[in-house]
C-alpha positions in Angstrom: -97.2 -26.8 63.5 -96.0 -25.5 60.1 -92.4 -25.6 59.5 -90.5 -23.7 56.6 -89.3 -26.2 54.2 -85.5 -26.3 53.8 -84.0 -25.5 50.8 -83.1 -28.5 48.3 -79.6 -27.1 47.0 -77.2 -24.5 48.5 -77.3 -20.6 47.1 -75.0 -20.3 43.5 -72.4 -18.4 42.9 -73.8 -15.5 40.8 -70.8 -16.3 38.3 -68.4 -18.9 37.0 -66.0 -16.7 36.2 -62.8 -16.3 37.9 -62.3 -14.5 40.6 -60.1 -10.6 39.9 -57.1 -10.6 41.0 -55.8 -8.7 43.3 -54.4 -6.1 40.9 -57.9 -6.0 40.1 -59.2 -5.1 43.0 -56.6 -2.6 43.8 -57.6 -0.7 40.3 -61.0 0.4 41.6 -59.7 2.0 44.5 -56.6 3.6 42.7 -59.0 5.0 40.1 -61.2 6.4 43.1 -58.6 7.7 44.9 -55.3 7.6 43.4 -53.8 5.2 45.5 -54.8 2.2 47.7 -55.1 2.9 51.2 -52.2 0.5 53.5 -55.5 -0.8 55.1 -57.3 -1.7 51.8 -53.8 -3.4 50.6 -54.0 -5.8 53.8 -57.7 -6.9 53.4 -57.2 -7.6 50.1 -54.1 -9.7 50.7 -55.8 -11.8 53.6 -58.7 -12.6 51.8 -57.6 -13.1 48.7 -54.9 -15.8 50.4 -57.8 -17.6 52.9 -61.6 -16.6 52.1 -61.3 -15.4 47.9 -65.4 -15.6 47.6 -66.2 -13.4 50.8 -63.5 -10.9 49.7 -65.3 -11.1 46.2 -68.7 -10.6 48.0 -67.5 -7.6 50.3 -65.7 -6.3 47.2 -68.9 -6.5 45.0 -71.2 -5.2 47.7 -68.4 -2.1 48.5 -69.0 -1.0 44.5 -72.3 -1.5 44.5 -72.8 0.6 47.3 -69.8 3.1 46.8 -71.4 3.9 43.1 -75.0 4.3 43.5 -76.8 5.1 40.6 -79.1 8.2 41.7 -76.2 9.9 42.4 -72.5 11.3 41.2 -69.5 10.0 42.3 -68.6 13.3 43.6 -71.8 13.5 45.7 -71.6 10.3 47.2 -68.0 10.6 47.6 -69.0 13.7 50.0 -71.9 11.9 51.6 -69.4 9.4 52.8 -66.4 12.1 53.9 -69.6 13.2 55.9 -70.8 10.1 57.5 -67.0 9.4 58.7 -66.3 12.8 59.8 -69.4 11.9 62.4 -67.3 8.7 63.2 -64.3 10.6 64.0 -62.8 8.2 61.7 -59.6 8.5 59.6 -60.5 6.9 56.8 -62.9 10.1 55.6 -59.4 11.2 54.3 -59.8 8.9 51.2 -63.4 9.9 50.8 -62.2 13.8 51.3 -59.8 12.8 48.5 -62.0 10.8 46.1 -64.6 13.7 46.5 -61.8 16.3 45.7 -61.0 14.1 42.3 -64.9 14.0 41.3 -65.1 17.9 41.6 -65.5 19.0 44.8 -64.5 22.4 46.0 -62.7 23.2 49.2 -66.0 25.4 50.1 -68.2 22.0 49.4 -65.8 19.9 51.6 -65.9 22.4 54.2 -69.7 23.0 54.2 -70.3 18.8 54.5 -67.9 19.1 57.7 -70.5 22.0 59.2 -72.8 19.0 58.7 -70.5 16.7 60.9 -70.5 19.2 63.4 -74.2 19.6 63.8 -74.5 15.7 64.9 -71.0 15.3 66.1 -69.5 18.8 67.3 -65.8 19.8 67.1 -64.1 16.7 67.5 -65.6 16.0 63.2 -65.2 19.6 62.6 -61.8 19.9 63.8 -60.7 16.8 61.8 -62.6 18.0 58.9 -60.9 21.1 58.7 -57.5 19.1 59.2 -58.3 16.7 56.3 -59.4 19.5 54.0 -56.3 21.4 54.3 -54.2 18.4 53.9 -55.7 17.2 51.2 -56.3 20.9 48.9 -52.2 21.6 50.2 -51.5 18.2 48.5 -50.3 17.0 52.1 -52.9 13.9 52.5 -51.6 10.4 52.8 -50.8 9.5 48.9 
């Protein structure tokens, strides 16, 4: 019986370099979105204090993933307001406003919430149209 041999050293850190900071950190969501969400703020404060490398590696996979290359910012800022909006979930406020900052229109906004609906029915639609009033009346949490 054929075993899989065991690797001789453990995985490397894919940098020496120092970890960012938390300031850091905060920066790429502040440049998304204008501000860093309460939620955001408290992740990065608990990790940062006990677990620094698997807050760098959620932190690395979260931009490589939130900035994919075959698309705009804008377009995968709406994917994402999308996606939420089918979870019902409050956090496609920040995506509603990092879509708004990248370009998109009210009507664009409005048209990825008739998506929601299709999959998820009023409940995303009705928070949709919530969100996209607050945030195009300059009401959303800032």
């Amino acid at each position: 019986m054929k075993t899989k041999p065991k690797p001789k050293t453990k995985p490397k850190r894919r940098s020496t370099d120092r970890l960012p900071t938390i300031a850091e950190y905060e920066r790429l969501y502040a440049d998304l979105i204008g501000f860093v969400p309460p939620r955001i703020k408290h992740r990065l404060r608990l990790g940062k204090e006990v677990g620094p490398e698997m807050l760098d590696l959620v932190e690395t996979i979260r931009e490589k993933g939130m900035y994919p290359e075959s698309m705009s910012v804008k377009t995968a800022q709406m994917i994402l307001f999308g996606i939420l909006l089918s979870h019902v979930a409050p956090a496609a406020e920040f995506h509603g406003i990092a879509a708004r900052r990248a370009g998109a229109s009210k009507r664009e906004l409005h048209d990825v919430a008739a998506l929601a609906f299709l999959f998820r029915g009023l409940p995303a639609f009705n928070l949709g149209a919530e969100l996209i009033n607050k945030i195009f009346d300059g009401k959303a949490d800032a």
